[in-house]
C-alpha positions as CSV (number, residue, x, y, z in Angstrom):
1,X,0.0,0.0,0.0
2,X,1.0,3.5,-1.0
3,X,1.8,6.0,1.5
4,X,-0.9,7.8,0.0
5,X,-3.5,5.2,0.0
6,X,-2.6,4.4,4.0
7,X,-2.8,8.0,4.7
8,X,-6.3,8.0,3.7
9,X,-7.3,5.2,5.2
10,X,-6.0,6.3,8.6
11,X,-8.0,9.7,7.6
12,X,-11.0,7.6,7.2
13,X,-10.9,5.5,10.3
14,X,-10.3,8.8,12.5
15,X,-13.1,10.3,11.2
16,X,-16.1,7.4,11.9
17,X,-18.3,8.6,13.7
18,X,-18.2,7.8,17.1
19,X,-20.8,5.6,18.9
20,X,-23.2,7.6,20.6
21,X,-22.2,8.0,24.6
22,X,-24.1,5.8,26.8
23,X,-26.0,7.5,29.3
24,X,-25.2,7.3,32.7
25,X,-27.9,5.7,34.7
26,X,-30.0,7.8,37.5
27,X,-28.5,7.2,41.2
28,X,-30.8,5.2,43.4
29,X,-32.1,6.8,46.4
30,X,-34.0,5.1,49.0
31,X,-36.0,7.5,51.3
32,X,-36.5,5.2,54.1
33,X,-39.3,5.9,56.4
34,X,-41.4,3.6,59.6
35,X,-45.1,4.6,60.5
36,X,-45.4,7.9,62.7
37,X,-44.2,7.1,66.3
38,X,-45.5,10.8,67.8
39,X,-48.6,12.4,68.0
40,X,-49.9,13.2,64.8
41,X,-48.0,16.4,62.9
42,X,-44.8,15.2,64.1
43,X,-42.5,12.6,63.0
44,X,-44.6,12.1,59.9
45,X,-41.9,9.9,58.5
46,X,-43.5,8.9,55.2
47,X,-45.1,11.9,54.7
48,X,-42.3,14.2,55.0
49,X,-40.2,11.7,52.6
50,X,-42.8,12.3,50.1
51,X,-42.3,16.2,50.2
52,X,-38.3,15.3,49.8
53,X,-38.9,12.9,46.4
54,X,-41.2,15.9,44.9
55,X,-38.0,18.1,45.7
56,X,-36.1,16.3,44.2
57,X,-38.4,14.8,41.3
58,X,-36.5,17.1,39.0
59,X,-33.2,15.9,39.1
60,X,-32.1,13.7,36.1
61,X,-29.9,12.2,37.8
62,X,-31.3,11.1,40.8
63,X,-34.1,8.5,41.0
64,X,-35.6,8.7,44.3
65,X,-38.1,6.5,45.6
66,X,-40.0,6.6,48.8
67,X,-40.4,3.4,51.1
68,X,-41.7,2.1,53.9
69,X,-38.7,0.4,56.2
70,X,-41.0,-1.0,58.9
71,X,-40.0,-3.9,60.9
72,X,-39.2,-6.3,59.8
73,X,-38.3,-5.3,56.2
74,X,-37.1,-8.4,54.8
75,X,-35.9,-6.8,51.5
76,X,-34.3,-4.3,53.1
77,X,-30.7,-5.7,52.4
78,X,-31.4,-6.7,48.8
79,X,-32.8,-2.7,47.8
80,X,-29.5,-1.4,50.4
81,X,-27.3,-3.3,48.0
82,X,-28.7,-1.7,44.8
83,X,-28.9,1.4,46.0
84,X,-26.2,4.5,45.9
85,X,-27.6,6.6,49.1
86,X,-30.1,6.2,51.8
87,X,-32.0,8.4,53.5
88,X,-32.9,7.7,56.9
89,X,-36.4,9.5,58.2
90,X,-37.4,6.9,60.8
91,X,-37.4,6.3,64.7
92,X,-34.4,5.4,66.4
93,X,-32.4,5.9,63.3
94,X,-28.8,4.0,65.1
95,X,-31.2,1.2,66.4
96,X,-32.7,0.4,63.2
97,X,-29.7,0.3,61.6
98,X,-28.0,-2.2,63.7
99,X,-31.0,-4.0,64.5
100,X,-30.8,-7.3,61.8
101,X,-26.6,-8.4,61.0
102,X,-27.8,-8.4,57.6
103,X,-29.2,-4.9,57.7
104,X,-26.1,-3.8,58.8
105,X,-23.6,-5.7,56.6
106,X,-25.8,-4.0,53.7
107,X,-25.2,-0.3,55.1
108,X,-21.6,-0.6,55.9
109,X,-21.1,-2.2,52.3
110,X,-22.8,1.0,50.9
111,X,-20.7,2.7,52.8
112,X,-17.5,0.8,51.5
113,X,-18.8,1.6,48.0
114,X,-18.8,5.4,48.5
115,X,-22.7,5.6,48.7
116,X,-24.4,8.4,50.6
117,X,-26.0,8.2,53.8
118,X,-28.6,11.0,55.2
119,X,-30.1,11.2,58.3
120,X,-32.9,13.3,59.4
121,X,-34.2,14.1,63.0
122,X,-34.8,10.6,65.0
123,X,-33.1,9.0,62.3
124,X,-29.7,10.1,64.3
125,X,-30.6,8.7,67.7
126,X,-31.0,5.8,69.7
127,X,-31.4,5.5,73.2
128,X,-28.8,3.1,73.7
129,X,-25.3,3.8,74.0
130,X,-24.4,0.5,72.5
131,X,-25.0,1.5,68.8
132,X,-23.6,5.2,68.3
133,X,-19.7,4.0,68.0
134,X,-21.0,2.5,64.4
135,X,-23.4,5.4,63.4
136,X,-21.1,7.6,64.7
137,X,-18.6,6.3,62.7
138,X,-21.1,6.0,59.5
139,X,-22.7,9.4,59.4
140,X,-20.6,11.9,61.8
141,X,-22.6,12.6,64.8
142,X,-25.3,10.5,66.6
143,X,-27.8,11.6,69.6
144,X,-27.1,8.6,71.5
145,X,-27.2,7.0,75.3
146,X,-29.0,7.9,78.6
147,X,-27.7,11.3,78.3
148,X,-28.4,12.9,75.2
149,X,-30.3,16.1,75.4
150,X,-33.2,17.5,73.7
151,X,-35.7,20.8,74.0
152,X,-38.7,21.6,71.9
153,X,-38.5,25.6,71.6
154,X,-38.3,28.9,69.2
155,X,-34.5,28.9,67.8
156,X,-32.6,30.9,65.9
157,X,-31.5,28.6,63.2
158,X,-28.1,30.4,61.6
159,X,-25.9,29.3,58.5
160,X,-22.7,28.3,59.6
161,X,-21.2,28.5,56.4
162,X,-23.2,29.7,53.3
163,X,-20.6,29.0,50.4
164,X,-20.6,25.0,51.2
165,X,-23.2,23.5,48.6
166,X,-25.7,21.9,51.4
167,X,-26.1,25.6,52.2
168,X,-27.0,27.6,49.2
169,X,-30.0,29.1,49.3
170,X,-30.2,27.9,52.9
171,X,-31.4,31.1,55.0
172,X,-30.9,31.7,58.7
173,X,-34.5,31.0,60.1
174,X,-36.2,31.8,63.6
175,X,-38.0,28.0,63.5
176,X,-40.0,26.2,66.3
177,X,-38.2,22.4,66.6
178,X,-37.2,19.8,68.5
179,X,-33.5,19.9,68.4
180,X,-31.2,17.3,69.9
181,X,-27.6,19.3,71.3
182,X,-24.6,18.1,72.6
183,X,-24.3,15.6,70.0
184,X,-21.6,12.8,70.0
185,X,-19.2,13.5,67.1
186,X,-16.9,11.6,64.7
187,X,-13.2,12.3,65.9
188,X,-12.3,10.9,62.4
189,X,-13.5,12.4,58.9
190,X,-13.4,15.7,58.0
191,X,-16.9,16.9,59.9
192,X,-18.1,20.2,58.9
193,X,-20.6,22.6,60.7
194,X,-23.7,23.8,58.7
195,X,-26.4,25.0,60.7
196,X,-26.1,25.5,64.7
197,X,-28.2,26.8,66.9
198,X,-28.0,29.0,70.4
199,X,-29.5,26.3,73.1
200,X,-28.7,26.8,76.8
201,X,-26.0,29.5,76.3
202,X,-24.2,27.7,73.4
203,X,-23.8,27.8,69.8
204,X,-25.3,24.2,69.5
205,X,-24.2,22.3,65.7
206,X,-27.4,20.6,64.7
207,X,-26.4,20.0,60.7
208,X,-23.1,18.5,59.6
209,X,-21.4,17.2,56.7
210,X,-19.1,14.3,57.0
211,X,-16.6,13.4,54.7
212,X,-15.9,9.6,55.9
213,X,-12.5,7.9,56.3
214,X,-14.1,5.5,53.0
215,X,-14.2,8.4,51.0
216,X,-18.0,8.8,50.8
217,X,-20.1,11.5,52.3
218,X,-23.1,11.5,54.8
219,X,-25.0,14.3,56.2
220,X,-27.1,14.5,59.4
221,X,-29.4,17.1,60.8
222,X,-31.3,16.9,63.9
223,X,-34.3,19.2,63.4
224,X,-37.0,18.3,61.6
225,X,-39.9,17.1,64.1
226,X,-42.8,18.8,63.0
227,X,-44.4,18.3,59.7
228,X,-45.1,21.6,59.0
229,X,-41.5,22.9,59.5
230,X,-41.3,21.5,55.6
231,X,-43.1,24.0,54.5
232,X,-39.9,25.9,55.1
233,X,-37.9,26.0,51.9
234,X,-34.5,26.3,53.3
235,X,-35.6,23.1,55.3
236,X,-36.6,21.4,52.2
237,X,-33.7,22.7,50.1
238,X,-31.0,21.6,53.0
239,X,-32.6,17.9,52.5
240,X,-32.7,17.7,48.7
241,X,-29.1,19.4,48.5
242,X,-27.6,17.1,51.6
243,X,-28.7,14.2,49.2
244,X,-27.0,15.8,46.1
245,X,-23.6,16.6,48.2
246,X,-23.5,12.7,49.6
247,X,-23.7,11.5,46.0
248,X,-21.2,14.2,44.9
249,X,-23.4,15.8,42.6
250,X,-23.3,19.4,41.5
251,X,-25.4,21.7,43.4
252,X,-27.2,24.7,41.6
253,X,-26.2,28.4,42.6
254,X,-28.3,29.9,44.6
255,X,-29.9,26.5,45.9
256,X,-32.1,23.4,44.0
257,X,-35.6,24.8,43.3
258,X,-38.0,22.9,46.0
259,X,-41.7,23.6,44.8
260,X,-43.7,21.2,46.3
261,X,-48.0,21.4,45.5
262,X,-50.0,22.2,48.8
263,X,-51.6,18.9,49.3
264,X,-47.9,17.4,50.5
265,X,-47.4,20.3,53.1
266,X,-50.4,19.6,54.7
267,X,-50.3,18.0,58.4
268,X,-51.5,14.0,57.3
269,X,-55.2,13.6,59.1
270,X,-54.8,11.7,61.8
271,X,-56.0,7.4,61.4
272,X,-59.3,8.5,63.8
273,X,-59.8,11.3,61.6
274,X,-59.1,9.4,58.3
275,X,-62.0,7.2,59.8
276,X,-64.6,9.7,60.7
277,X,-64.6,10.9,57.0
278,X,-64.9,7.6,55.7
């Protein structure tokens, strides 16, 4: 072959088209939720989860989906192994997770794997001391053991930091919660402030970021009690974002849009209620 003809060839192979680029696939997100364990307008697990999916409905690279984690949940290891973060909106979040060995192996493999973990309000707790070393260890900070503290009051929720991407669009808010304080906290990781609140005479961190020692990212925030406190958008907007930062997804400037339709916002009837109207 000429060194004509071989040029052109060459020429001809460089300029195939290429094969159109596959399409990454959506990241999975479970929003893991338990029946209500409070009187009715707080701890409306499921119902808050459904205002975060709306929230976050809109972002092509997320696939979120909503479900109920209630013991048992038998499948819960086979969804935790296909998924790439959880989030955890459910009682005695540190006790649920270590309650089946299989539950557990599931979250710490996500964990290995980089996946992002979220916890919201009594998602970060347990009573008993014996399980914070491992949530601790997963998701930065638990509210853990006979002495964890809690108050139910007006606070003065502030921005610890408004250029980190959880934050943006976050506004300081004067909010009525129920906050757990004087958290336990990773000593390990790189754990970073993002809302605190004054309680008792201190500045009080109540939202964190956690970069883990795996390399993969969780977020936990201890507010979030009442139902109607979602009707907030900086409270909805520090949720959806938290789940974009733990998958290391971009964040928009100026904060995710979080338009959610009225009939999520509203305070769930309660099960007598739902029964008088039927």
């Amino acid at each position: 072959m000429s060194w004509n003809r071989l040029f052109l060839f060459v020429l001809a192979v460089v300029l195939l088209p290429l094969p159109p680029a596959r399409a990454q696939s959506p990241r999975h997100v479970l929003l893991l939720g338990v029946k209500r364990d409070h009187p009715p307008g707080r701890h409306e697990y499921m119902a808050g989860l459904r205002v975060l999916a709306k929230c976050l409905a809109d972002v092509p690279a997320i696939k979120a989906e909503v479900v109920a984690a209630d013991e048992p949940w038998p499948d819960g290891p086979e969804l935790l192994g296909k998924a790439d973060a959880v989030v955890l909106y459910l009682g005695q979040g540190a006790k649920w997770m270590q309650a089946a060995p299989q539950r557990t192996a599931a979250l710490c493999e996500l964990a290995r794997r980089g996946g992002g973990i979220v916890a919201l309000h009594s998602g970060i707790m347990s009573k008993d001391a014996k399980d914070i070393a491992l949530f601790r260890d997963l998701v930065g900070g638990c509210h853990g053991g006979p002495d964890r503290r809690y108050v139910v009051m007006d606070g003065d929720l502030r921005v610890v930091d408004s250029n980190h991407p959880i934050a943006q669009g976050v506004d300081n808010l004067r909010i009525h919660d129920e906050f757990y304080f004087k958290l336990k906290f990773a000593s390990q990781g790189k754990l970073q402030p993002i809302l605190q609140v004054p309680i008792e005479g201190n500045l009080e961190t109540v939202a964190w970021a956690y970069e883990r020692r795996d390399g993969g990212r969780s977020f936990g925030f201890s507010g979030m009690d009442p139902h109607v406190n979602w009707r907030q958008a900086s409270y909805r907007r520090l949720a959806a974002q938290a789940v974009l930062w733990t998958l290391k997804l971009p964040v928009p400037p100026g904060g995710l849009p979080v338009n959610v339709p009225e009939e999520l916002l509203r305070e769930p009837p309660s099960p007598a209620a739902s029964a008088k109207a039927r």
